[in-house]
Structures are given as structure tokens and as C-alpha cells.
N, C-alpha and C positions, 0 to 999 in steps of 0.2 A: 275255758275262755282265756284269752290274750291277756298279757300284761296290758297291750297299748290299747286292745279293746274297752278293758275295766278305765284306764283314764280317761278312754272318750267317755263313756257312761258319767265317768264323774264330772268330766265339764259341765254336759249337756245338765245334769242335774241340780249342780251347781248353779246353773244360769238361771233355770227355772225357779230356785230357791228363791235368787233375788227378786223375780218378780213376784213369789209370791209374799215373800214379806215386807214389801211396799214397794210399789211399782216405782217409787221416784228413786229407790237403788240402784232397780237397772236403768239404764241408758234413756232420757225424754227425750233425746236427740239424735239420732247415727250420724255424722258429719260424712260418711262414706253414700248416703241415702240422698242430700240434699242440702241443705241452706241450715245452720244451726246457728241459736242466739249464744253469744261471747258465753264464758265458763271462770267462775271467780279461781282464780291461781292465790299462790304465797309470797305475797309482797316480800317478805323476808329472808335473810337469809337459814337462819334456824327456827324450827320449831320445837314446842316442849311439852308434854300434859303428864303430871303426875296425880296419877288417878286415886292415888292412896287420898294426897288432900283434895278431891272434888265430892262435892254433895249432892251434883244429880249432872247429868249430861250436859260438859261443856256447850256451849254456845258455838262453838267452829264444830261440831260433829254434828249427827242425824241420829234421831233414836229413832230404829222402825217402827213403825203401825202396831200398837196391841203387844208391843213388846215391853219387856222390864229386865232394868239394867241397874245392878244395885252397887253404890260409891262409898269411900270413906273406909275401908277397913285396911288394915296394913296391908291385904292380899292386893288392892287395886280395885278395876275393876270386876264385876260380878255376874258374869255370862251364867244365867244357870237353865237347864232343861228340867223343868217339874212336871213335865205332863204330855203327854202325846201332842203336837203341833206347835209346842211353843217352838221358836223359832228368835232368841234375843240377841238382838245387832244392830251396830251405829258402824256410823259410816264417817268420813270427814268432809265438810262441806269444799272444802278448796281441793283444788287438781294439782299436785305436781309432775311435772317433766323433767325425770332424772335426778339425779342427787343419792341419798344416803339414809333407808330407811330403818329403824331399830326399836323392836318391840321388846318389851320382859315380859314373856307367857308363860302363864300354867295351864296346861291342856286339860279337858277335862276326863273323866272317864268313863268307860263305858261302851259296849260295842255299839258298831253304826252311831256313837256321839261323836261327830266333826266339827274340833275349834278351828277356825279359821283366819288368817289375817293375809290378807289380796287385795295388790293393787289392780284394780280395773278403772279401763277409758272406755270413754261414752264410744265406739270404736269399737271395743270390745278387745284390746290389748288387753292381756293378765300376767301377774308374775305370784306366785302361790309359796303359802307356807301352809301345809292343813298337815292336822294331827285325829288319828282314829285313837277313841278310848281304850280299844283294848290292842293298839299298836298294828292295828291294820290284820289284827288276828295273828302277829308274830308274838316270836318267843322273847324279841327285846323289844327295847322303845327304838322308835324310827317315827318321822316324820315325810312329810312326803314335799319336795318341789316341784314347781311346774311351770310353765308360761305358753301361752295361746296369744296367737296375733289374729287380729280382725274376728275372731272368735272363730277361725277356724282350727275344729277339732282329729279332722285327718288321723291319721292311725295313732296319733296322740302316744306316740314312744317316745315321746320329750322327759317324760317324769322320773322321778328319781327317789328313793328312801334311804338317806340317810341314817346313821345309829343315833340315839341321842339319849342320856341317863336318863332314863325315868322321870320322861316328860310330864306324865301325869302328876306327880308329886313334888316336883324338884321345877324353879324357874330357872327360865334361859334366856338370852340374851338373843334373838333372829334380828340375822342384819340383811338386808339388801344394798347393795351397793351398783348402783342402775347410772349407767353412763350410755352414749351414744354405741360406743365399740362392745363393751361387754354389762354381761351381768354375774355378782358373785352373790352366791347366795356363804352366808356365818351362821353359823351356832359357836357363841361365847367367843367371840374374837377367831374362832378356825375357819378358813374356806372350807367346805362342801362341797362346792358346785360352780364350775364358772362356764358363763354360755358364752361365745359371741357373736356380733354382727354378721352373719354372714352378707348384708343387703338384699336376703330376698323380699321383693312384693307382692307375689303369687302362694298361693301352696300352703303346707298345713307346715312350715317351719317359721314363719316372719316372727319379726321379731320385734318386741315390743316396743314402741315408739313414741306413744301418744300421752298427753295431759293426763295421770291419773289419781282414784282416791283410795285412801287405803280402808277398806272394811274388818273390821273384826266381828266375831262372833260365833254363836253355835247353830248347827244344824244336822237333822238326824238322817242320815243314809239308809238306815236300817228299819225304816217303816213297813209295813207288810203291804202299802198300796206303790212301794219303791220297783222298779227294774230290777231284776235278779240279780242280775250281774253290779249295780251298783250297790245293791246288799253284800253282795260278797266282797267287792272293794273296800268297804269299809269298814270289814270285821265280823259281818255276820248281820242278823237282824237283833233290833234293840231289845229289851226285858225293861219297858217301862214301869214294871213294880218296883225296879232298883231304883227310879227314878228318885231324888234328885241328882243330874250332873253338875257338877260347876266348871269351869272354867275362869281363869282369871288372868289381868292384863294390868300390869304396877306399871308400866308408864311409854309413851310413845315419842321417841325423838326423830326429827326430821332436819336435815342438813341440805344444802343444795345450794350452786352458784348459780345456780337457772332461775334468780326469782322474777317475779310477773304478778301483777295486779288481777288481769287478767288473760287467757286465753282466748284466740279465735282462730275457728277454721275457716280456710278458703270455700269456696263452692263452685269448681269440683274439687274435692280433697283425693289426693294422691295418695294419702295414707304417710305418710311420712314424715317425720320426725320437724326438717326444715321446714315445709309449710305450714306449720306451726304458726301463727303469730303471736306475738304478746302484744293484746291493746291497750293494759295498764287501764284501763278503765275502772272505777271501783262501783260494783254491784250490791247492793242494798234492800233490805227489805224495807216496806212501804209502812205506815202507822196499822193502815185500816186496807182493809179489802170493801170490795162492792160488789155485794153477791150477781152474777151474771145468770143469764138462761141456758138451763142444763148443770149448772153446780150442782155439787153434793159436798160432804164433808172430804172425801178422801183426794178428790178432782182439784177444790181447791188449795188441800195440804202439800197435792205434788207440786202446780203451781207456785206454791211458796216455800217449798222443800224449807216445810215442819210436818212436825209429826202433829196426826189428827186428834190425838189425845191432847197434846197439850196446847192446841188449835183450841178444841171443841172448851180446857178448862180457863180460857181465856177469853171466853165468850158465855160466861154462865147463862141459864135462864133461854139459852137458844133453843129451837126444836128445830133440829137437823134434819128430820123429816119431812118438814115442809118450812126448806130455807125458799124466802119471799127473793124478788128479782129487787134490786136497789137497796137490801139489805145491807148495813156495813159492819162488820165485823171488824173486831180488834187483831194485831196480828201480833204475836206472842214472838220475843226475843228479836224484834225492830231495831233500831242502832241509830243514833247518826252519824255518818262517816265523810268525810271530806271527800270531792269531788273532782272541786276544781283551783286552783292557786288562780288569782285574780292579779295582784300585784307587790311585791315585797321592796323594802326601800329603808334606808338605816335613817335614824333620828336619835335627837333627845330626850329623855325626860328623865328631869327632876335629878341631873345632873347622870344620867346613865346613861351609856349607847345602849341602843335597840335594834331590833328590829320588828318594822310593823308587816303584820301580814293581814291581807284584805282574801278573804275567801269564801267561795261559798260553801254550804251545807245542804246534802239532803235532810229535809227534817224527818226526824224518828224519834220515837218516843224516849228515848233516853238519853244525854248528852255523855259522848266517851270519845273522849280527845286524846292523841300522844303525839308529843313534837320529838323529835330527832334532832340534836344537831351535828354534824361535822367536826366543826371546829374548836367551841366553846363550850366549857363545859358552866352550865346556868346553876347556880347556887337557888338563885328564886327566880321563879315567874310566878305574874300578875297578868291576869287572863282578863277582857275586858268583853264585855259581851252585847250587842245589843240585836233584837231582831226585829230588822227595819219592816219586812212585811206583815208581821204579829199586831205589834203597836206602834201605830202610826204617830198616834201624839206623842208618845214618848221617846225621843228621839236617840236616846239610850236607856241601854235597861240594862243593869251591869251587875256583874258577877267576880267579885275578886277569891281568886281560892288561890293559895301557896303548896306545892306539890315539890317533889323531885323528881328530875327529869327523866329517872328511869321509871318512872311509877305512872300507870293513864291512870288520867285525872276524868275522877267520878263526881258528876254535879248534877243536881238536879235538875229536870228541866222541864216547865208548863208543856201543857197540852199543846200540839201546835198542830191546828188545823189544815194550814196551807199548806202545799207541796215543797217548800223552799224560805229557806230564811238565810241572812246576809249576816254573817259571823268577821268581826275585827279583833284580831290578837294582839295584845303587844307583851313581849318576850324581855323581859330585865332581869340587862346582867348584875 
């Protein structure tokens, strides 16, 4: 069989992967199908996670379904294969479009063991770094790149195998460097691989264009219930008596001048790059859910893209087997996040310039605030709080906390039934 054949196999398997290890991996949307709801992007310009000091699955990623992902040790984190079908991977909740991606991996080992780290759009663009445990059944280490547009797999001679030390044992540094014109793929600072733009729309070359998230994790090619030929891509079939694999990932940096609140597609979407819009909207998760007719635990986990595990331990005492209709449910890692700027306007007090900000809040169960500023750099703020549609007789209800400005400010915050509550800052210099 074909080189370009084994890659198509590996797409195709690949995709099916994600659906199987939580359907809200792959795509709840095609924008190329019809009408898709906006897509939370990276307000920022950098991002950062070093996995060494995290103790369980940040908040900005997705831990799959019935999966386990273990934090905290100097290696990062902890991708391991124990047992025929496990399948451990997270994903990142936000989409970006273009910028500067760079992971520090340890692959793991093992034939038919595939660590993985791909960006895919709901679209089904991908840009790939996958590593086979026993080097793809070569005599050195190599890795493999790749990228598929619109998820068209075509005779898939896009890919490429790289050399790389002794992936397995030794971390490296994979960088992606994703602009409109090209793409470079790095190991430790060296190009590998630069692709570019040709502009096509059609065919099994496009090239990748669209909002995406970056996935890490493992998965095993080498099943006996796998396609032959994607057994052989990967190195053989696996010997899960050798099992356990690990793989590991110390930390993920993400750079980009493209940032966005969030993402929306038009409808019809041309598939490209420009029609892209940024709504800058910011997308929130809600307190509570309200169980509907036809929920299940899994139905409503994609819906609120969490994971149904840690759905179901945030809801103790439930029987998920017979969830009642107007049930409500707690929703685990809720937030409040600023919406909307209402009015800003300088003043005094207590002999200080200020500035007052009037804004509203979605309410969620946790209060986590961060102010920016431009200009000024704040020694202290004093944060003033009141929530007019909570308690009505009290016409504030206030909260003073002292913070630095580089630091979000952690504050408790009551139970807050209503959908919306009326948040007033005032920032002293």
C-alpha cells in the first residue's frame, strides 16, 4: 500500500477517533453545512499553560469523556494508555485563527501508540504533529506532519516524517507558525516543513484557513478491530500487555496578532479565511441547566462542552438514568465574565482620579474579574460591588478587595439566581 494511501487511512481514523472519544471534539457545527452559533476565540494576544504546576484540567481546555489526564509532575502533563480503548485527551476550548503554536512533548511509546497534537476547525481544516511509539516502525525517531482542508482526504501525499532524537524519551519543542500565506512547521527552533498558500478552494490540497483548537493526546492505531493499512501506518498492531504508555506535554504557548473574543461564520460560508468574522462577543457558561425532553448526561455535557464526569460530580445524588424534564442541574466551571461596557467617565474620590466603570455581568457562580489598563499603571484598586437585581433593599452590597493589576481578582460570590446582575467599579489610582 501507498504512502498517500496509509495517510488517507490515518485521517479518516483519526476523525473517527474524535468522535469517538466525545463527540463535542469533533465538530457540533460544519459552517460549510449551514447556519453555526458564534465560536469563543482568544481575546488575547498570548497564551500560556504550564502543565507541570496545574492539578487537574485547566478551565480553558476539555477533558474527554471517561478519560484521565494526570498534572503536577515535572514531566507536565500525563497522556497515559493503560488498557485496550482508553483513549486520554483535552482539547482547548477557544479557537484560534493563525498565529504561533508551541508545545514541549514527550511522545509516548509503543507501536500503534499515537501522541497527538492538531489543530482542527469545526470545518474540518487540520495542521498535525502525531508521533508513532515505535517511530512509525522505522529504525529512527521521526514524526509525522500533515494538514487536510475542509477534511478532504484525497490521496493525502501531503504528509511528511521528519527525523527527530528520540522522541520517545527526550522532549522537544513543536512549533507551528500558521499565517494566512504559509505554514512552518519547527522542531526545537529548526524548520522542517514549510507549506504554502496556494489559494486553492476545491480538491484535496486547501489549505487550512479556519478558527481552530489545538488537541492533544493518545490514541491507538494498532487495535485488531483497526483497518490494516492504518495498523501498518502506525507501526504495527499494539501488545497491550506492555501497556502502560505515557506520553507527556510540560507546557503550551500560543502567540497570535489575530485576537477575537469571538468567532462567526457567515451562512453561506465560502470556506475562507476572510469570511471569518470576529464578533468579539463573550460566550459564558450558565449557573444551572434545566434538564429538557430527550437529555441524557452525555447530550447535555456537549451542550455545555464539559466533560460528563465532571458534569455528573457536580451534581451528586442525581440518577442519570432517569433525569426528570425541569430538572436543574449545577454546571461545573460557570464563570462570570463581562459582557457589556455600559458607561466609563473620570471622577474623584477621596482626593484620587478615577475611573468609574458601569457594566454589566453575566451571572455565574464564581466572581473572576481582570481590568487592563493602557495607560496607567494602578498601584491599588478598590472594587465596589453591588447587585441591584439580587437585593433590592440593599441598595449596595459591597465588596472591597486590594489586588495587582496583573493578578485576576478572586472574590467570593453568593448564589445568584437571576440570569444578570449590574456590577459598578471604581479603579484608584
Amino acid at each position: 500500500m501507498t504512502s498517500s494511501a496509509l495517510f488517507s487511512l490515518a485521517l479518516t481514523a483519526f476523525i473517527a477517533f474524535l468522535r469517538l472519544v466525545n463527540a463535542d471534539s469533533s465538530p457540533a457545527c460544519n459552517p460549510l453545512n449551514g447556519p453555526c452559533p458564534a465560536i469563543p476565540g482568544l481575546p488575547n494576544s498570548e497564551y500560556f499553560v504550564d502543565f507541570t504546576q496545574q492539578t487537574t484540567t485547566p478551565t480553558d481546555w476539555i477533558l474527554a469523556d471517561y478519560a484521565t489526564v494526570g498534572y503536577g509532575s515535572p514531566n507536565g502533563a500525563n497522556f497515559t494508555f493503560a488498557k485496550r480503548y482508553d483513549a486520554p485527551y483535552i482539547w482547548t476550548r477557544f479557537y484560534v485563527l493563525f498565529g504561533r503554536i508551541e508545545v514541549i512533548v514527550q511522545a509516548a511509546p509503543g507501536a500503534g501508540i499515537i501522541t497527538s497534537a492538531v489543530m482542527m476547525s469545526d470545518d474540518l481544516d487540520e495542521i498535525d504533529w502525531e508521533w508513532s511509539g515505535n517511530n512509525f516502525a522505522g529504525s529512527s525517531g521521526a514524526v509525522q506532519t500533515n494538514y487536510f482542508g475542509k477534511g478532504q482526504v484525497g490521496y493525502s501525499d501531503r504528509g511528511s516524517q521528519p527525523a527527530v532524537d528520540d522522541p520517545e524519551h527526550k522532549f522537544q519543542t513543536y512549533t507551528l507558525d500558521w499565517t494566512p500565506e504559509k505554514l512552518v512547521w519547527s522542531i526545537d527552533g529548526v524548520a522542517v516543513r514549510t507549506l504554502k498558500n496556494t489559494g486553492a478552494t476545491t480538491g484535496s490540497y486547501q489549505y487550512p484557513q479556519t478558527p481552530s483548537r489545538l488537541h492533544l493526546g493518545l490514541w491507538c492505531s494498532g487495535d485488531p478491530s483497526t483497518a490494516a493499512g492504518t495498523v501498518h501506518w502506525g507501526g504495527g498492531y499494539t501488545n497491550f500487555s506492555a501497556a502502560p504508555f505515557s506520553a507527556y506535554v510540560k507546557s503550551v504557548k500560543i502567540t497570535t496578532s489575530n485576537t477575537c473574543s469571538s468567532w462567526q461564520y457567515p451562512s453561506p460560508f465560502d470556506g475562507t479565511w476572510q469570511s471569518v468574522q470576529c464578533t468579539n462577543q463573550t460566550l459564558a457558561l450558565p449557573c444551572t441547566y434545566t434538564v429538557a425532553a430527550g437529555d441524557d448526561g452525555s447530550k447535555i455535557a456537549k451542550n455545555l462542552t464539559v466533560n460528563v464526569d465532571t458534569l455528573k460530580a457536580a451534581n451528586p445524588g442525581v440518577n442519570w438514568d432517569q433525569l426528570m424534564v425541569g430538572q436543574v442541574l449545577n454546571v461545573p466551571g460557570a464563570k462570570l465574565f463581562k459582557y457589556a461596557v455600559l458607561d466609563k467617565f473620570s471622577s474623584k474620590h477621596n482626593g484620587f482620579d478615577s475611573d468609574l466603570l458601569r457594566v454589566n455581568l453575566r451571572c455565574q457562580c464564581d466572581l473572576h474579574l481582570s481590568f487592563n489598563h493602557n495607560h496607567i499603571d494602578y498601584q491599588r484598586k478598590l472594587l465596589f460591588y453591588y447587585f441591584d437585581n439580587i437585593w433590592r433593599k440593599e441598595q449596595h452590597h459591597n465588596i472591597v478587595s486590594s489586588f495587582s493589576s496583573s493578578k485576576l481578582l478572586h472574590s467570593g460570590c453568593r448564589r445568584l439566581w437571576l440570569g444578570y446582575c449590574e456590577f459598578a467599579g471604581l479603579l484608584l489610582g
